[in-house]
N, C-alpha and C positions, 0 to 999 in steps of 0.2 A: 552509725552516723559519724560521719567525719567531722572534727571538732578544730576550730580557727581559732590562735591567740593573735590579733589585733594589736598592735601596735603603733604607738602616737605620741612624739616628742612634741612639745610646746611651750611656746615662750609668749607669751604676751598673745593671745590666740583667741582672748574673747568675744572678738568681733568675728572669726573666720570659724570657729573650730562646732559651733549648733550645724551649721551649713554641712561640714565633711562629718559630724557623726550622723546627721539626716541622710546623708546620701548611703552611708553603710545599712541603714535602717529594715532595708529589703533583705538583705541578705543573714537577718537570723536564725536561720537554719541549721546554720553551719557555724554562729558566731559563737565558740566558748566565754571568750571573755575579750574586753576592751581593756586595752595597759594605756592609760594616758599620762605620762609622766610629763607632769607640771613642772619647768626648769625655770626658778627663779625667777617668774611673771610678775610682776610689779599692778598688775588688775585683776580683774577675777575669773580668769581662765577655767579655775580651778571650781568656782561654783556655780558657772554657767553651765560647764558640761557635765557636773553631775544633773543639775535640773533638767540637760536637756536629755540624758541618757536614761532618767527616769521616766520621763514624756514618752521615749521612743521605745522604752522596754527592754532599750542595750545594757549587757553585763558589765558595767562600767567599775574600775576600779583606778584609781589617783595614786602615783606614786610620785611623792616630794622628791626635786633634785632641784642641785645649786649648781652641776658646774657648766652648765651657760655653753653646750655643744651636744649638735643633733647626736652624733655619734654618741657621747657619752650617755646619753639621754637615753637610747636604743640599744645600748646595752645592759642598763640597769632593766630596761623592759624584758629583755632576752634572758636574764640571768633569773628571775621572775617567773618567764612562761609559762604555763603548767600543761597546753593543748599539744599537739604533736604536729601541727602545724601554724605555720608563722606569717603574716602577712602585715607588713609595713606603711605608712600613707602618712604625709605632711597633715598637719593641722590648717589649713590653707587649697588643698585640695580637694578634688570631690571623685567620687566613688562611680561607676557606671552602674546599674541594676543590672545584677545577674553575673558582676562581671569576677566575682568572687566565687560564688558557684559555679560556671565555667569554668576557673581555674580548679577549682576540686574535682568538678565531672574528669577532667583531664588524667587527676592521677588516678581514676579508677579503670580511663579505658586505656592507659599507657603504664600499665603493672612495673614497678619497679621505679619508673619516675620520681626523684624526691626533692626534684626542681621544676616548675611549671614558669613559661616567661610570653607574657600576651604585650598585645598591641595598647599603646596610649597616644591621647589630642595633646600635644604643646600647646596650651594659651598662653603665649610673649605678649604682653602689657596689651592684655584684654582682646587677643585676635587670633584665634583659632589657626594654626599653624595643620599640615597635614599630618594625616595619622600616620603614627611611625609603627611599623609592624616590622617584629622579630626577623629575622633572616640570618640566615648563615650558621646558622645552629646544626652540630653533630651531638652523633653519640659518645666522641671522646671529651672527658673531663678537659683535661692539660690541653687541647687544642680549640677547645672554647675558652679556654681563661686567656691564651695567649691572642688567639684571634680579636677576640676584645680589649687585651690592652694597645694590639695593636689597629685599632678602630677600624675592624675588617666585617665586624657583624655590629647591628644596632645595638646602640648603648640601650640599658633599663632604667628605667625610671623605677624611682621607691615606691611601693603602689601598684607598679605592673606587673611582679611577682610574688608568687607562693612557694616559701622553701621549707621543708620540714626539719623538724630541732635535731634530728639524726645529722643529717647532712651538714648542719651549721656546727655544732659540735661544739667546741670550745672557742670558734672564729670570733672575733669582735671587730665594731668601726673603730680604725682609728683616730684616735683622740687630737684636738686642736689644731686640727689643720684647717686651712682658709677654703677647701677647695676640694674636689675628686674624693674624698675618702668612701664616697659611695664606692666609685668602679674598683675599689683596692679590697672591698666587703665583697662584692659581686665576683672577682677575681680569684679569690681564694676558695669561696664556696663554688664556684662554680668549678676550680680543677679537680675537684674529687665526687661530681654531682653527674649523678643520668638526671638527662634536661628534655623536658618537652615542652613543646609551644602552642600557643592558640592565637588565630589573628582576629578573636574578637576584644574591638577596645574594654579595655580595664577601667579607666581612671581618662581626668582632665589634670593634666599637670600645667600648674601655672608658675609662670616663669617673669620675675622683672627684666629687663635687658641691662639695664644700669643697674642694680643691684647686683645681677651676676657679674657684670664687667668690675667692679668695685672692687671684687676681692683681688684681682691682679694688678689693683696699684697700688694697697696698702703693703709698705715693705717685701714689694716684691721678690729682691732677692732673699732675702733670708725666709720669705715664706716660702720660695720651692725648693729650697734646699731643706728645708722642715718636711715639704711634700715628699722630694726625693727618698730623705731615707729610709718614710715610713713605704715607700716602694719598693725597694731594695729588699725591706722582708720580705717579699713575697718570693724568695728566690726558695724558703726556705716548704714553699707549696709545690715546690719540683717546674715552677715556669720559668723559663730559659732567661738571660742576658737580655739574648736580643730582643724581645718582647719589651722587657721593662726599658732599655734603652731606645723602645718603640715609642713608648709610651710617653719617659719625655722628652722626646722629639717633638709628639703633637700638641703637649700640656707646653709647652714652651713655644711653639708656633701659636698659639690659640695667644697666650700671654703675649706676644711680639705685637700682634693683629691688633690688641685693647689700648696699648701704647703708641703706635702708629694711630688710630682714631684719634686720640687724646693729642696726641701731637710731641709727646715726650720722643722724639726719634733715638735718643740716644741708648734710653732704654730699650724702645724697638729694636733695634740695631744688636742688644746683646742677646737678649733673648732667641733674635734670631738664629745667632751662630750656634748657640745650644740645638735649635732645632735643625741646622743645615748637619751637624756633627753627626745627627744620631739618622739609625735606618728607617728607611721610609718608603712608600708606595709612591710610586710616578707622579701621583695626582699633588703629595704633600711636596718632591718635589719644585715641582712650578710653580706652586704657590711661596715656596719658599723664594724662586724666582723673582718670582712678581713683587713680593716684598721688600726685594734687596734692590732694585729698580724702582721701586717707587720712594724707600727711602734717599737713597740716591738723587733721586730728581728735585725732589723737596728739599735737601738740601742744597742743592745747586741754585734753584731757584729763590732761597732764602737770601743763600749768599750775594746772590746779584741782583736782588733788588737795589732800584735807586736810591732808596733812603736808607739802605741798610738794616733794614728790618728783619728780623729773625724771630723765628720760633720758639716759645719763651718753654723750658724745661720744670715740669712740677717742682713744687717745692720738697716731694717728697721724694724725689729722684735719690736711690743711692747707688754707692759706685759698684 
């Protein structure tokens, strides 16, 4: 019987985290053991989900951590392990029935697979978003890593895959970044991983809209130049240049788009030539286009209002 280590960072999760271990609750078949590492929760996280892991008859086990990042959190679980396969979920999330088992029936009729990558629901602030199902997936490692940096096949979601500890190997998230250090964990494991897919949903992944825009405007620059270099290792996974300078192309067009909302144009404006610099698909392109014309107009328009009113720039704009 194929055996599941579970994995579950949390932070203040006492209201959310009975709900996503109940929904794992089906799937004990397969479940070895539950890693819920408790980070620094100021409530009782920590004795909620053992009650409710008692209730539901999950192998629950609590691993204390302080330092206050999903990644680090996820690694302390990883380094822990003890099953021979690894599967990931927010504390915030919920779980599909069957959709765990699915992922295992996977690597038994796909012999050698020691990556499985299924389909999940986006809920953005409580609204069912369509399901995103895998695509574009080969049997080469290095060209699924690269494809995916450079947003050529659906991103994963934490949750939507099954990787086993062979494959992951000594890989880790990296640590204290505002943003992406998923796709940089997925990136790596995935250029040395045989990959196979299932489009039935896994998970409901929820999402705040303002909360994710959030992290692109606290110290914006000095926080993608933080992202950038923990990017740059990945060179050392044998993925090309241009991939990684793929990559922030779109991580800096994606940052431009949150600044232009907010109305900081000036910020918009940098961002964007980061992302006009770097190589890009046709599609990112015009919207780069579109960008630099709309900033443009908006400025023009500010300028020439009659009362001389202008777009007032965050206060936490830096240069």
């Amino acid at each position: 019987m194929t055996a599941v280590s579970i994995i579950i960072p949390a932070h203040n999760a006492a209201s959310t985290i009975v709900r996503t271990l109940a929904s794992l609750a089906s799937e004990s078949e397969v479940i070895g053991e539950v890693l819920l590492v408790d980070d620094s929760s100021s409530d009782d996280t920590a004795a909620v989900a053992t009650d409710a892991a008692s209730r539901l008859a999950l192998p629950l086990r609590i691993i204390k951590s302080s330092c206050r990042d999903a990644g680090g959190s996820r690694n302390l679980a990883l380094e822990q392990a003890r099953f021979p396969w690894i599967y990931m979920i927010d504390a915030d999330d919920l779980h599909l029935e069957k959709g765990l088992r699915t992922l295992v029936s996977r690597t038994r009729t796909r012999p050698g697979a020691d990556m499985v990558v299924g389909a999940y629901c986006r809920r953005t602030d409580g609204r069912d978003r369509q399901v995103k199902t895998p695509f574009g997936y080969t049997d080469a490692g290095l060209a699924n890593a690269s494809a995916y940096l450079n947003g050529q096949i659906r991103s994963i979601a934490v949750g939507s895959a099954l990787v086993s500890r062979g494959v992951i190997g000594e890989t880790r998230f990296p640590t204290g970044l505002a943003y992406d250090e998923d796709t940089l964990f997925w990136a790596c494991v995935m250029s040395r991983a045989s990959l196979a897919v299932v489009t039935q949903p896994i998970l409901i992944y929820f999402v705040s809209a303002e909360r994710s825009d959030d992290r692109f405007t606290i110290r914006p620059a000095q926080r993608f130049l933080e992202w950038r270099l923990a990017l740059r290792e990945l060179e050392t996974c044998g993925i090309a240049k241009s991939s990684l300078k793929a990559r922030e192309g779109l991580v800096a067009l994606k940052i431009a788009r949150v600044h232009y909302a907010r109305g900081d144009l000036h910020m918009a404006a940098k961002f964007l030539a980061v992302a006009e610099a770097a190589p890009k698909a046709p599609a990112d392109i015009w919207r780069c286009i579109r960008y630099r014309l709309k900033i443009a107009a908006r400025r023009y328009f500010s300028i020439s209002k009659p009362n001389g009113a202008h777009l007032t720039r965050p206060a936490n704009r830096q240069a």
